[in-house]
Backbone as CSV, one residue per row, in Angstrom:
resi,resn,N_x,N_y,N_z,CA_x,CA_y,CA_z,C_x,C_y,C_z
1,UNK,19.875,-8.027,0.911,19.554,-9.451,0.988,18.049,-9.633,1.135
2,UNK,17.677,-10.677,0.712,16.502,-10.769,0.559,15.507,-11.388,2.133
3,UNK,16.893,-11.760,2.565,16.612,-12.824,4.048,15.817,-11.487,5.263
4,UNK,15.850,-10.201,4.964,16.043,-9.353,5.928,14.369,-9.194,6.387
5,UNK,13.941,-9.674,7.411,12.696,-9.580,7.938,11.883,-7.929,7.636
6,UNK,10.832,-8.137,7.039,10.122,-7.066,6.570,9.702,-5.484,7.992
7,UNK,9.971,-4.664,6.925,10.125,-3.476,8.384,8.395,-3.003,8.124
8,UNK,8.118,-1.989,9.519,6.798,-1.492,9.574,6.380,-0.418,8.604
9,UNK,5.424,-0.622,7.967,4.881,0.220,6.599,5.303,-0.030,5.324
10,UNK,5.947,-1.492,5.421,6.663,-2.206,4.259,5.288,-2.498,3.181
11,UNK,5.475,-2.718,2.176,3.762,-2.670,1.121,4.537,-4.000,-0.065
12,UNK,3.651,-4.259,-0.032,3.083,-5.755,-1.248,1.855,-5.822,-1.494
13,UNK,2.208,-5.922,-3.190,1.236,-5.908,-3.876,0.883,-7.921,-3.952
14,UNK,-0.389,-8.469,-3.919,-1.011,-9.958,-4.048,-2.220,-10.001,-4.782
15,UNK,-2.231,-11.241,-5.291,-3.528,-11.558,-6.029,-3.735,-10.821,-7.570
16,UNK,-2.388,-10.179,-7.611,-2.760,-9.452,-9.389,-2.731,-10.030,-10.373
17,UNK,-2.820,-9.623,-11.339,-2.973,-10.492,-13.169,-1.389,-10.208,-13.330
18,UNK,-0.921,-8.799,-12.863,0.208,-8.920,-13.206,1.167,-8.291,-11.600
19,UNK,2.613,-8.172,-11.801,3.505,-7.348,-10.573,3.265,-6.136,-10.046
20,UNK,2.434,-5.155,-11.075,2.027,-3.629,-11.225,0.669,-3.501,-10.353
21,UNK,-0.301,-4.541,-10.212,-1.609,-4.271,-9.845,-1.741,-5.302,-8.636
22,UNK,-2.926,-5.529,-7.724,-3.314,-6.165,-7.205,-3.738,-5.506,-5.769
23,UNK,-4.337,-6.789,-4.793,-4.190,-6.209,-2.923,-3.108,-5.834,-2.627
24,UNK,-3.215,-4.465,-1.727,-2.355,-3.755,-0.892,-2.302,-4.041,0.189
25,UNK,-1.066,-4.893,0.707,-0.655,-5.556,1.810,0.471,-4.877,2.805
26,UNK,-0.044,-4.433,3.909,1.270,-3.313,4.722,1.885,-4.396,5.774
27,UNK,2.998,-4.175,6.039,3.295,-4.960,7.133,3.313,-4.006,8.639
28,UNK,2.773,-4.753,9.900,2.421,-3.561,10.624,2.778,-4.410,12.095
29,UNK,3.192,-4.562,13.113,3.688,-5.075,14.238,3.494,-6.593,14.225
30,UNK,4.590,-6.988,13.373,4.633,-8.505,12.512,3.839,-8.806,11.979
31,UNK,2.754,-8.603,11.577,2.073,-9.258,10.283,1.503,-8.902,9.266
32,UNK,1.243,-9.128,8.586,1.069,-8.346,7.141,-0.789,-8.747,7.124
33,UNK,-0.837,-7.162,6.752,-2.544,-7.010,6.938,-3.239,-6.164,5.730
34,UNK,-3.976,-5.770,5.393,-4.547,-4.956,4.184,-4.931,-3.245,4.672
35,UNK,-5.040,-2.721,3.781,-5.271,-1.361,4.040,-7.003,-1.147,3.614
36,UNK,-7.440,-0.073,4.481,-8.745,-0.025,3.795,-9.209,0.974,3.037
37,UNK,-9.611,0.979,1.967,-9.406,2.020,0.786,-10.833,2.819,1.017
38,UNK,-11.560,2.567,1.811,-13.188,3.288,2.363,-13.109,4.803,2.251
39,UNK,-11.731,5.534,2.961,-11.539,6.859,3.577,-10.151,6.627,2.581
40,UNK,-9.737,7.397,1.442,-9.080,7.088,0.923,-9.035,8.187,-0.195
41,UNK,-7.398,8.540,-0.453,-7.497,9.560,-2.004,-6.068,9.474,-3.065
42,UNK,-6.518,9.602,-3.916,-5.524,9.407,-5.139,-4.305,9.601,-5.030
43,UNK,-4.210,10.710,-3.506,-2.665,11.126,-3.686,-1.672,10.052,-3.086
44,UNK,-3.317,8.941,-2.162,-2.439,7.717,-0.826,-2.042,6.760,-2.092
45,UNK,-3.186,6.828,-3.271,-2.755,5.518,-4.177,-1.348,5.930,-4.476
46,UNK,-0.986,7.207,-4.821,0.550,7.099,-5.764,1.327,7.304,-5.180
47,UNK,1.297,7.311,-3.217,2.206,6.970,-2.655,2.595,5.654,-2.468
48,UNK,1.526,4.419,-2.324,1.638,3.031,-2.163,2.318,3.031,-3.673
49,UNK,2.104,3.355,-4.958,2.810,3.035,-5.721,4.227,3.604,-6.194
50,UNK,4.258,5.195,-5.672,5.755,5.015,-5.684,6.694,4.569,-4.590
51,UNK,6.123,3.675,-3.122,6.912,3.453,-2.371,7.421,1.980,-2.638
52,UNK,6.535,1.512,-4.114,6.470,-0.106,-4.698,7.785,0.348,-5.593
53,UNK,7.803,1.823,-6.022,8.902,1.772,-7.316,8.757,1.757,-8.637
54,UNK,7.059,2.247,-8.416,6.506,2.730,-10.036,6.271,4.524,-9.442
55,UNK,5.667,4.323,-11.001,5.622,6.263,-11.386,4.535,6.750,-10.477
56,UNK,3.271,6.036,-10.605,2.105,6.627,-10.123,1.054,5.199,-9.675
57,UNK,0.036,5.369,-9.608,-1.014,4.818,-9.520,-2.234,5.168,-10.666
58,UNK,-2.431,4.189,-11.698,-3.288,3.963,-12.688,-4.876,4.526,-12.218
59,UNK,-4.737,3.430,-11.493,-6.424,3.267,-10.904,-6.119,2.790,-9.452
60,UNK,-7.074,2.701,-8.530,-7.556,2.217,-7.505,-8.968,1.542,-7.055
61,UNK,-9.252,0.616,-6.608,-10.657,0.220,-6.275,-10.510,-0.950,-4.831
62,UNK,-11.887,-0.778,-4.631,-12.173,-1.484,-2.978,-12.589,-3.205,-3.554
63,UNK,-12.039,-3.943,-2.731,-12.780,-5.432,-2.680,-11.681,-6.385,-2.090
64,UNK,-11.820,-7.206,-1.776,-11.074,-8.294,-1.014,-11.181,-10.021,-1.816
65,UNK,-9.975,-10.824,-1.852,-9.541,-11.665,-1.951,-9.849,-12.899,-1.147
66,UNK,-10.042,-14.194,-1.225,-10.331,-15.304,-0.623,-9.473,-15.281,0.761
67,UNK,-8.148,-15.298,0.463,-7.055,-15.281,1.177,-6.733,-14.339,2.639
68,UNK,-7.903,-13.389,2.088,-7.392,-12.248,2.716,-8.482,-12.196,4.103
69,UNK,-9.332,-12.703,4.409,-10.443,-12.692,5.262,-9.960,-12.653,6.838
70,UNK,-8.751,-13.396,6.729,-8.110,-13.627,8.230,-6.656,-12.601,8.614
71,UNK,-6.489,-11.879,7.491,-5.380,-10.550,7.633,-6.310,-9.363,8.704
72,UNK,-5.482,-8.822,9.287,-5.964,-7.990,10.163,-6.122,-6.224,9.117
73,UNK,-7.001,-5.767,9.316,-6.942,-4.079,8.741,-5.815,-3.665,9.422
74,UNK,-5.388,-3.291,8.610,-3.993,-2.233,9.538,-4.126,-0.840,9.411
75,UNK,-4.643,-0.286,7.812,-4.073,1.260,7.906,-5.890,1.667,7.747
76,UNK,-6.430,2.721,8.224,-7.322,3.759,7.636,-7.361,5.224,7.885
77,UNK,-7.918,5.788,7.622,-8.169,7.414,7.085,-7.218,7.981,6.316
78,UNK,-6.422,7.365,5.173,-5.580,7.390,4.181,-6.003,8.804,3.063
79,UNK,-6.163,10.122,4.445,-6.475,11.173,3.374,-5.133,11.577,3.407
80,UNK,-4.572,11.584,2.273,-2.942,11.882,2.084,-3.198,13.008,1.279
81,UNK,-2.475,14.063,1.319,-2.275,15.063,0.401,-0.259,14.866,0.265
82,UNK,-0.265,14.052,-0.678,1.304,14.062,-0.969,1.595,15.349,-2.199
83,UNK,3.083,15.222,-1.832,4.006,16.444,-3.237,4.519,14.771,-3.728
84,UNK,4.617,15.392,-5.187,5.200,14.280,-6.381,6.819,13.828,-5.470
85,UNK,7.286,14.445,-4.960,8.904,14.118,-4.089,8.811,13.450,-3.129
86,UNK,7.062,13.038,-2.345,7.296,12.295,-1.187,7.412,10.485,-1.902
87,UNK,8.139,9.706,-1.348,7.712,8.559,-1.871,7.347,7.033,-0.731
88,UNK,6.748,7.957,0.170,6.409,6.530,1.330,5.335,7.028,2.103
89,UNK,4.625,6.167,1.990,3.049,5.949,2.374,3.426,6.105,4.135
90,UNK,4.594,6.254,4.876,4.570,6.711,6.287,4.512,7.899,6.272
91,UNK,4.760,8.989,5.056,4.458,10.049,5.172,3.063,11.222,6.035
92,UNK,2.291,9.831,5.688,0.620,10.248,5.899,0.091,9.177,6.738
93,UNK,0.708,8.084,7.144,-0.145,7.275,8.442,0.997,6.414,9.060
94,UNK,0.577,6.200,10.244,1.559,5.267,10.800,1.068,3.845,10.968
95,UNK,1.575,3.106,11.825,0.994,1.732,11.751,0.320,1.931,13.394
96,UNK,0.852,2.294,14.201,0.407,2.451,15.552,-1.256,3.581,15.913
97,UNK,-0.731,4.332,14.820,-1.490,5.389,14.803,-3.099,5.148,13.971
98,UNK,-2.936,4.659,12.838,-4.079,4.528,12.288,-4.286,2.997,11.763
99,UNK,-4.558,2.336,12.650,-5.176,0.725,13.055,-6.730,1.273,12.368
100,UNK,-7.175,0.224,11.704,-9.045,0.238,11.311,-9.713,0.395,12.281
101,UNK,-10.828,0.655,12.074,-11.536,0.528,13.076,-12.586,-0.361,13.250
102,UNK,-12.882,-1.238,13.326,-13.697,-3.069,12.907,-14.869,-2.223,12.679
103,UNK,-15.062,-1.218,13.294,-17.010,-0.658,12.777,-16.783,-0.548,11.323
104,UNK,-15.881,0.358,10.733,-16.130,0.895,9.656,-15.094,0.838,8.611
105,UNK,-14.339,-0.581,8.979,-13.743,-0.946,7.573,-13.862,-2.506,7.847
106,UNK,-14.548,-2.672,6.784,-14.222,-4.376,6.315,-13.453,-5.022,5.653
107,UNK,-13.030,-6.450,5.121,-12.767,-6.616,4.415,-12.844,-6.438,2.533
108,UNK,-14.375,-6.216,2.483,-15.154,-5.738,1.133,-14.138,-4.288,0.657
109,UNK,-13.543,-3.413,1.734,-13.122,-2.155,1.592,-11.499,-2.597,1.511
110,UNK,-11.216,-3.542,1.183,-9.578,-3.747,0.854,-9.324,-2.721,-0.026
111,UNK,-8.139,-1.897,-0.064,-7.205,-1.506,-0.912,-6.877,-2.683,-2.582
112,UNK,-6.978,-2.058,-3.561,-6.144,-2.801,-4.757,-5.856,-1.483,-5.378
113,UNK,-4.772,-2.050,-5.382,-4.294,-0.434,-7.240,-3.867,-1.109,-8.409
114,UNK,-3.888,-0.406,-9.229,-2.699,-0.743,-10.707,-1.901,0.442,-10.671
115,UNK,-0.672,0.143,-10.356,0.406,0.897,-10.774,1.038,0.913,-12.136
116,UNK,1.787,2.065,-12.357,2.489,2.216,-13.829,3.505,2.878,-13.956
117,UNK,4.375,3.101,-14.696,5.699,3.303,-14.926,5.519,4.683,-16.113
118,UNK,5.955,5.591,-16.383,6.182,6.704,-17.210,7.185,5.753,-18.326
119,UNK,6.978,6.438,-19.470,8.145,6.078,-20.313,9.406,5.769,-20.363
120,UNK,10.225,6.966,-19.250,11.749,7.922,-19.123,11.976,6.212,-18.287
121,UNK,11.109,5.468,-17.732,11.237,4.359,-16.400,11.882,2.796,-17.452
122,UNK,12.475,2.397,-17.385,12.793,1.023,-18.640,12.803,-0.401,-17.827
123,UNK,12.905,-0.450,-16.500,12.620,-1.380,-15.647,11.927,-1.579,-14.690
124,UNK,10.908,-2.554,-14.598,10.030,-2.540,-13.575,11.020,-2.908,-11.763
125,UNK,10.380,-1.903,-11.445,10.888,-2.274,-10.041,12.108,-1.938,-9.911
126,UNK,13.022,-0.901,-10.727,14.308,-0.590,-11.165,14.581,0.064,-9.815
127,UNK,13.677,1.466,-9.100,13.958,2.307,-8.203,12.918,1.996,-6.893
128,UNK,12.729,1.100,-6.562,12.439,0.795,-5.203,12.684,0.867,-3.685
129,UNK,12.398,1.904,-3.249,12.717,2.180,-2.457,12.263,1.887,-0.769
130,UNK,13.477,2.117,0.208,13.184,1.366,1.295,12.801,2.422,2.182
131,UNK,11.248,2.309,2.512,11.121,3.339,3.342,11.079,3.320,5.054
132,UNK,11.352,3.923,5.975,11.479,4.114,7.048,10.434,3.370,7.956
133,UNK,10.933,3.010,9.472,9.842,2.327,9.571,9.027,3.250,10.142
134,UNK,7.317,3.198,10.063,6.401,3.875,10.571,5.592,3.709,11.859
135,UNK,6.497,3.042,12.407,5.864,2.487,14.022,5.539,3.700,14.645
């Protein structure tokens, strides 16, 4: 059901051209805040995107949204070394555990990705998965 209040390390993508790309939004002890992509590596992007229910992560880049100025930082030091089998970004940070740190992440350092789908994939958002909470 769709009614079911969002769990901790839950991810939404906002502000994209399309469903695949945009700000990376975590939900983290009720409210939904941005991640900061400053301290950050390719393997955290294609976990945020396969925990969305795509193949990988396209690209990644830092910058922030109008909207977004009054969201709290929730996740940093997003050095993930994932295997292609993990598929949730609690793998590598928690929400309790790695809070920003106001010195050295701003808003300018928001998280955005473009995610993408492999061929073998025929529906967006087909295998989405619900990952655990990361409190």
């Amino acid at each position: 059901s769709t009614n079911n209040p969002p769990y901790d390390g839950q991810l939404r993508l906002l502000y994209g051209t399309t469903s695949s790309n945009g700000l990376v939004q975590v939900y983290c002890s009720g409210q939904w805040g941005t991640v900061c992509g400053r301290y950050f590596t390719p393997d955290a992007a294609h976990l945020v995107c396969r925990q969305l229910g795509y193949t990988s992560a396209k690209s990644y880049s830092n910058g922030t949204f109008q909207g977004s100025y009054q969201t709290p930082i929730w996740l940093d030091n997003l050095y993930c070394s994932a295997s292609p089998t993990e598929v949730c970004l609690g793998s590598c940070v928690s929400c309790t555990g790695s809070r920003a740190s106001r010195s050295r992440c701003y808003h300018s350092y928001d998280l955005n990705v473009h995610c993408v789908y492999e061929a073998l994939h025929y529906e967006e958002g087909s295998n989405t998965t619900s990952c655990e909470s990361i409190e």
